[in-house]
C-alpha positions in Angstrom: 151.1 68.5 166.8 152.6 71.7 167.2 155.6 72.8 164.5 159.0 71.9 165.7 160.5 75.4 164.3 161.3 76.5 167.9 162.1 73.4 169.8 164.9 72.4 171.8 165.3 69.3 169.2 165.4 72.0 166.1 168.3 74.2 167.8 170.3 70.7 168.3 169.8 70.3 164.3 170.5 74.3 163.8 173.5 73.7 166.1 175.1 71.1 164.1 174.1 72.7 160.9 175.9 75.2 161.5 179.2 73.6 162.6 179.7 71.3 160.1 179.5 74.7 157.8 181.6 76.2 160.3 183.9 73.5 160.3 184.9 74.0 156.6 186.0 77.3 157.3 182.7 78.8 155.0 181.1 81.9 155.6 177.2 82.0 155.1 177.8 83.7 151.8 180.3 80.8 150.3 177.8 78.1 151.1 175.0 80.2 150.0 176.8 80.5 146.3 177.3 76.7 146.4 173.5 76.2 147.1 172.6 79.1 144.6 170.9 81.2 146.9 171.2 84.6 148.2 173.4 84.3 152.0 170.3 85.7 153.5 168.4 82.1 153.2 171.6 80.7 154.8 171.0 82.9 157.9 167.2 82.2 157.8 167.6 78.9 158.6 171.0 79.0 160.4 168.7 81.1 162.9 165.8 79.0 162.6 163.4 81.3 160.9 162.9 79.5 158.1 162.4 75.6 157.7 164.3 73.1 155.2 162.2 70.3 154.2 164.4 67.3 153.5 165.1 67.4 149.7 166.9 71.2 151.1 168.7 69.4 153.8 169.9 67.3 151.5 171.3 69.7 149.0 172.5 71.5 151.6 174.4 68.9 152.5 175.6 68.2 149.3 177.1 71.1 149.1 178.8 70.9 151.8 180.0 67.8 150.5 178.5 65.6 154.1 176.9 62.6 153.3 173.2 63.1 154.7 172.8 59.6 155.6 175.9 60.2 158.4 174.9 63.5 159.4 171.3 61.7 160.2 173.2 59.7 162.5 175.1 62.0 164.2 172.1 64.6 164.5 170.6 61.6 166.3 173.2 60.7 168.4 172.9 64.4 169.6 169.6 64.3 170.3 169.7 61.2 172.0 172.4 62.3 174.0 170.4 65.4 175.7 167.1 64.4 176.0 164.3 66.7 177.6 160.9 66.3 176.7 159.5 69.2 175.1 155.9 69.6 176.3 155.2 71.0 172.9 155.4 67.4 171.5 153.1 65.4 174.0 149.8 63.7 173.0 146.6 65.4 172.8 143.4 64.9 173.1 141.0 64.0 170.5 138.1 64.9 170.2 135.1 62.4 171.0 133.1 62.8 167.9 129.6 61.1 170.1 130.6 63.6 172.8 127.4 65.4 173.0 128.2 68.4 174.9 128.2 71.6 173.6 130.8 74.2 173.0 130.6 77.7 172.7 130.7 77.6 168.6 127.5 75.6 169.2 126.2 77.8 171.8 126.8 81.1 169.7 125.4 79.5 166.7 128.1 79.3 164.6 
């Protein structure tokens, strides 16, 4: 599965990110003192080029004083409310492990 860093799912989870910050009248900088980082990680991730794994979503939260379980909700409300499959995400294709046919690796001897 390919990373979801630049789907149309992560820039409705950006999105609300950044409003519910927005909505408390905080600049990057403020929340990025509450979290105890420098306000470039707040724009990182407010632009999506950098990740939070769940623990960070939920400090972030916290200091933004939103209960996670509610925001989870909501973020899935949103995303429910606009689907479009993203091609990214669709099935693939295992590979037959008593396919015998050969690839090019095997072909170039590697």
């Amino acid at each position: 599965m390919l990373k979801s860093l630049h789907s149309r799912q992560n820039d409705v989870f950006l999105g609300l990110l950044r409003s519910k910050r927005e909505a408390q009248r905080l600049r990057q900088l403020d929340l990025a003192i509450r979290l105890g980082r420098g306000q470039a990680t707040v724009s990182k991730v407010e632009r999506g080029t950098r990740r939070l794994d769940v623990v960070e979503l939920w400090s972030w939260l916290n200091a933004l004083e939103i209960d996670f379980v509610t925001f989870t909700r909501e973020l899935d409300q949103n995303l429910k409310g606009s689907p479009v499959p993203d091609p990214r995400f669709r099935a693939t294709r295992c590979k037959d492990p008593t396919d015998k046919r050969r690839t090019r690796k095997d072909a170039e001897g590697r």
